[in-house]
C-alpha positions in Angstrom: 0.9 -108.9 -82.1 -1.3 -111.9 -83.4 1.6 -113.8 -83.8 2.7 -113.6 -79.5 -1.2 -114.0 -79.2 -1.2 -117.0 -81.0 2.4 -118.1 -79.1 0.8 -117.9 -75.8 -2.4 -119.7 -76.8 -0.4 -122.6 -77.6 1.8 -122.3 -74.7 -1.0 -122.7 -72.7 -2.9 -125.6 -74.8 0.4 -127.4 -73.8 0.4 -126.9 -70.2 -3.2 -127.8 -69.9 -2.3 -131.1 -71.5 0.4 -131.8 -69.5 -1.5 -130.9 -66.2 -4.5 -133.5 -67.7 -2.2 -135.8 -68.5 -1.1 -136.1 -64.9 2.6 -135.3 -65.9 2.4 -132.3 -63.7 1.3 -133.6 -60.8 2.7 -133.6 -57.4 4.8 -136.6 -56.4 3.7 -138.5 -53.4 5.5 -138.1 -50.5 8.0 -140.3 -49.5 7.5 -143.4 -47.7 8.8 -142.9 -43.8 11.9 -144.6 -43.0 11.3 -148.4 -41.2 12.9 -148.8 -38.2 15.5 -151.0 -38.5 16.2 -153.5 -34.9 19.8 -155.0 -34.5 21.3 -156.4 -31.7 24.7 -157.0 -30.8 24.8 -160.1 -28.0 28.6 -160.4 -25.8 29.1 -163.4 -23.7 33.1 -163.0 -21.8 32.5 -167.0 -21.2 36.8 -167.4 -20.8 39.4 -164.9 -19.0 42.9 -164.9 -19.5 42.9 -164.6 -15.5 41.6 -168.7 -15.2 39.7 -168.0 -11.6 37.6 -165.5 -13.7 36.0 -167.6 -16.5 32.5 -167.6 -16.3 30.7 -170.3 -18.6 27.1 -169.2 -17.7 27.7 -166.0 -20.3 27.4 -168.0 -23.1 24.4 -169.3 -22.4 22.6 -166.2 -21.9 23.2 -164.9 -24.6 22.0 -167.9 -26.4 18.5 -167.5 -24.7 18.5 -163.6 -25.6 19.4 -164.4 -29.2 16.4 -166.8 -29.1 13.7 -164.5 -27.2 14.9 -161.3 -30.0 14.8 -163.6 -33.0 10.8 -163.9 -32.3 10.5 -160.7 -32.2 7.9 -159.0 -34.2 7.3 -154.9 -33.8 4.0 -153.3 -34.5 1.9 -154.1 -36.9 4.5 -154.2 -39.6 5.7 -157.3 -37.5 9.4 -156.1 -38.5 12.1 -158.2 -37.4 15.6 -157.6 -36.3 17.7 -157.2 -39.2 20.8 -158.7 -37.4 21.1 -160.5 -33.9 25.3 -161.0 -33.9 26.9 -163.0 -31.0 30.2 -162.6 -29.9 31.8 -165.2 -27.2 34.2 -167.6 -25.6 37.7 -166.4 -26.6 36.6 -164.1 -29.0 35.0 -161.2 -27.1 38.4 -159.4 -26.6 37.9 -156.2 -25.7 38.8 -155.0 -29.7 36.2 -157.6 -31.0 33.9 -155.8 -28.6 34.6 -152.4 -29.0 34.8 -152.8 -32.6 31.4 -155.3 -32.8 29.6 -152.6 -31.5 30.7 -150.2 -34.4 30.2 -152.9 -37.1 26.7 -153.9 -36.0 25.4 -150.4 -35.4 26.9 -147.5 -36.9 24.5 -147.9 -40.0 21.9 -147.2 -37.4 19.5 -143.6 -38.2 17.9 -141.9 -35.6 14.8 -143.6 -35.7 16.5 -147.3 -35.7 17.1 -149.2 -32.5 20.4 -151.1 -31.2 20.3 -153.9 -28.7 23.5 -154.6 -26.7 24.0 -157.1 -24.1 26.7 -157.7 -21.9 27.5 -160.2 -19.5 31.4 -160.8 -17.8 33.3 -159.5 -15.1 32.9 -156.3 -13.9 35.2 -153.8 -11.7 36.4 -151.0 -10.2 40.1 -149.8 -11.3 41.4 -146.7 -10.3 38.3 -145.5 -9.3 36.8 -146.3 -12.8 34.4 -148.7 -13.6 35.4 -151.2 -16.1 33.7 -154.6 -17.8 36.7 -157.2 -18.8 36.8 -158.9 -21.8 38.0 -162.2 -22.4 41.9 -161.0 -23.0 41.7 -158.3 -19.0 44.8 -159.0 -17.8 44.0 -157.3 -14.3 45.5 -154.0 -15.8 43.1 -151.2 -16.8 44.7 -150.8 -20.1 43.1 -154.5 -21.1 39.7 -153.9 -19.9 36.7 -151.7 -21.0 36.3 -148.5 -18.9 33.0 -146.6 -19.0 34.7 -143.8 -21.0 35.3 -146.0 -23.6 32.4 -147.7 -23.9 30.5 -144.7 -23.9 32.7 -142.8 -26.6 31.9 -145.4 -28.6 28.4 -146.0 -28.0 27.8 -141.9 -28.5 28.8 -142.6 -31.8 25.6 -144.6 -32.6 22.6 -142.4 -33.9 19.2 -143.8 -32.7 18.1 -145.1 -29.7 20.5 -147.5 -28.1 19.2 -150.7 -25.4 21.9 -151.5 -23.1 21.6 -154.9 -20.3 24.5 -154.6 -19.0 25.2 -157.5 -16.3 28.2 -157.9 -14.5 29.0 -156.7 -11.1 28.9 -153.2 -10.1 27.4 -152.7 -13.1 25.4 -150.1 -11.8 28.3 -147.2 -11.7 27.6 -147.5 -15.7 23.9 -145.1 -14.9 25.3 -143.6 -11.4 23.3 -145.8 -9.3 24.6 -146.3 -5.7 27.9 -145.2 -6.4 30.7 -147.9 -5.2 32.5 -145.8 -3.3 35.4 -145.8 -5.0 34.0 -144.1 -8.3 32.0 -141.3 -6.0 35.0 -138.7 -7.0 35.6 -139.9 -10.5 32.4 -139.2 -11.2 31.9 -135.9 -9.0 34.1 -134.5 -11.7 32.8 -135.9 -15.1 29.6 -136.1 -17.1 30.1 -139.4 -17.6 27.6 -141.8 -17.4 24.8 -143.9 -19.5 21.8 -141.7 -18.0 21.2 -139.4 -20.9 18.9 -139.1 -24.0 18.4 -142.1 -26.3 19.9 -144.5 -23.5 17.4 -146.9 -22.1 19.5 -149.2 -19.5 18.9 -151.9 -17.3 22.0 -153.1 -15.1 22.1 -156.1 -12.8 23.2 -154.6 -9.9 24.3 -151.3 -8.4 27.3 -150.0 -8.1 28.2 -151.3 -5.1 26.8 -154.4 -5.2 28.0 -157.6 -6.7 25.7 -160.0 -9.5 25.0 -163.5 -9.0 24.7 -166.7 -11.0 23.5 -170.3 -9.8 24.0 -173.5 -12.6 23.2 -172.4 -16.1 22.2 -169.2 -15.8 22.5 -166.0 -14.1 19.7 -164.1 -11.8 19.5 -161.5 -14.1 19.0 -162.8 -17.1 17.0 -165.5 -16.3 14.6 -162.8 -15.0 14.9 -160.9 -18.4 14.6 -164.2 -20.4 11.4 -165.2 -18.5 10.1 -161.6 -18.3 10.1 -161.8 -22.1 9.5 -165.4 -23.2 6.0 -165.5 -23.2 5.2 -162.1 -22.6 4.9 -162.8 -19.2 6.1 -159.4 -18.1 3.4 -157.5 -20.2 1.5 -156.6 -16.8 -1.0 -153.9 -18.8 -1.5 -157.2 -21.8 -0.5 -155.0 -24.2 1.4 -157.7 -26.2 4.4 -155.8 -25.7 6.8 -156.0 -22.6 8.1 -152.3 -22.4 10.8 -151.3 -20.4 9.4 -150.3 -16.6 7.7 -154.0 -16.9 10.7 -155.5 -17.9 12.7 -154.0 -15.1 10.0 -155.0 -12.5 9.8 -158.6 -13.6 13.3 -158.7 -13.4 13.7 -156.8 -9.8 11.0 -159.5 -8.7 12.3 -162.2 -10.3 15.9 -161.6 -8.3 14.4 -160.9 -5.2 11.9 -164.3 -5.7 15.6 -166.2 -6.2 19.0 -164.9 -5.5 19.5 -164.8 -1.7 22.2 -163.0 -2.1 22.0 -158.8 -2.0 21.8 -157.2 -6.0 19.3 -154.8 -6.6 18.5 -154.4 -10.6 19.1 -150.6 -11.4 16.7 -149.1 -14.5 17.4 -145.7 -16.3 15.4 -143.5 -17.2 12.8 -144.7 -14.6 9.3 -145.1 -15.5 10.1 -145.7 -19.0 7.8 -147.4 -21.3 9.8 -147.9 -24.2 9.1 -151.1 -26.1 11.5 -153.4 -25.2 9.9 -157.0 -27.1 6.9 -157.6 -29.5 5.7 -160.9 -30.9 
């Protein structure tokens, strides 16, 4: 019996040495995950159909890579970890389809992904489609909103779409063109759901404009940005229903012609820039 007595005693001697000597203690917790930015940039600058090149893409997203290359989010001041660019007779629509998997599909729940398109856009067979540089004028060849979301639904996190082409609206079902109204009427598709924040050009029955170097739209993003001149509450951060606004004014101050910038979700404030 003295023996156990004695056993125990120096059981415990050792487990009070270890609990002094910090050996027992418990771990910190683990640091939170960083959000990680990318961005993803597509400029359809030439079209196999010659009437359709459009030169003024790759210039915007030239200024875009420049304006998210400054960027600098909270008081970390994290950058993006990649801004890629696709353009010219490269954005096929396999480069683009399979860009956006490359540059994003590392992406957690709590990082970001910024894509940007700007190229034709359509309505085929009552679905609407953006066209790559390779769109042949057959559906097959272009991007249809089913694909583009398929894809994009793969993503985790939250993911940033500008989307600027004509029509471009149909993408969040704002002001249907009237050729997609049954299409849609029977499908869920559609960019308006949760971790989508996105800003299209036009609506969906509308067409976008350009004028020299660069488009309405994205000069109105660019300048909403650069600057911070759309941070109307001087926040230092531009968030998305101020973006939208600068843009919708900046179009309006501009472009004579009809396009009306469509946001979803409305009244967002997520943050869209940070320097």
């Amino acid at each position: 019996m003295k023996k156990e007595v004695n056993k125990i005693k120096k059981i415990l001697i050792v487990l009070v040495c270890l609990l002094l000597s910090g050996c027992w203690t418990t771990p910190p917790p683990p640091e939170p995950n960083e959000t990680v930015y990318r961005a993803f940039l597509v400029g359809v600058e030439d079209c196999y159909i010659d009437e359709m090149d459009l030169p003024v893409a790759g210039y915007n997203v030239e200024r875009l890579r420049e304006i998210f290359s400054a960027c600098k989010f909270t008081n970390s001041e994290i950058k993006f970890s990649s801004i890629d660019i696709l353009r010219g007779s490269d954005s096929t629509k396999e480069a683009i389809l399979e860009g956006i998997l490359f540059n994003f599909e590392k992406a957690n729940k709590d990082d970001i992904s910024y894509f940007y398109f700007m190229g034709h856009g359509e309505v085929r067979d009552g679905q609407p489609i953006l066209c790559p540089t390779d769109y042949t004028g057959c559906i097959c060849s272009a991007i249809t909103l089913e694909e583009l979301e398929t894809t994009f639904d793969m993503i985790h996190g939250t993911k940033i779409l500008f989307l600027e082409s004509c029509h471009s609206g149909n993408f969040i079902e704002k002001d249907f063109n009237n050729k997609v109204v049954e299409v849609f009427s029977q499908s869920d598709l559609a960019f308006n759901k949760d971790n989508y924040q996105v800003i299209t050009s036009s609506s969906g029955s509308q067409y976008s404009w350009y004028q020299g170097v660069m488009s309405f739209f994205t000069m109105g993003l660019y300048q909403g940005c650069k600057d911070l001149k759309a941070d109307t509450n001087k926040d230092k951060i531009v968030d998305f229903s101020e973006l939208y606004e600068y843009i919708v004014n900046w179009i309006e101050q501009h472009n004579t012609h009809n396009q009306d910038a469509q946001m979803y979700p409305d009244g967002s404030i997520f943050p869209i820039v940070e320097f």
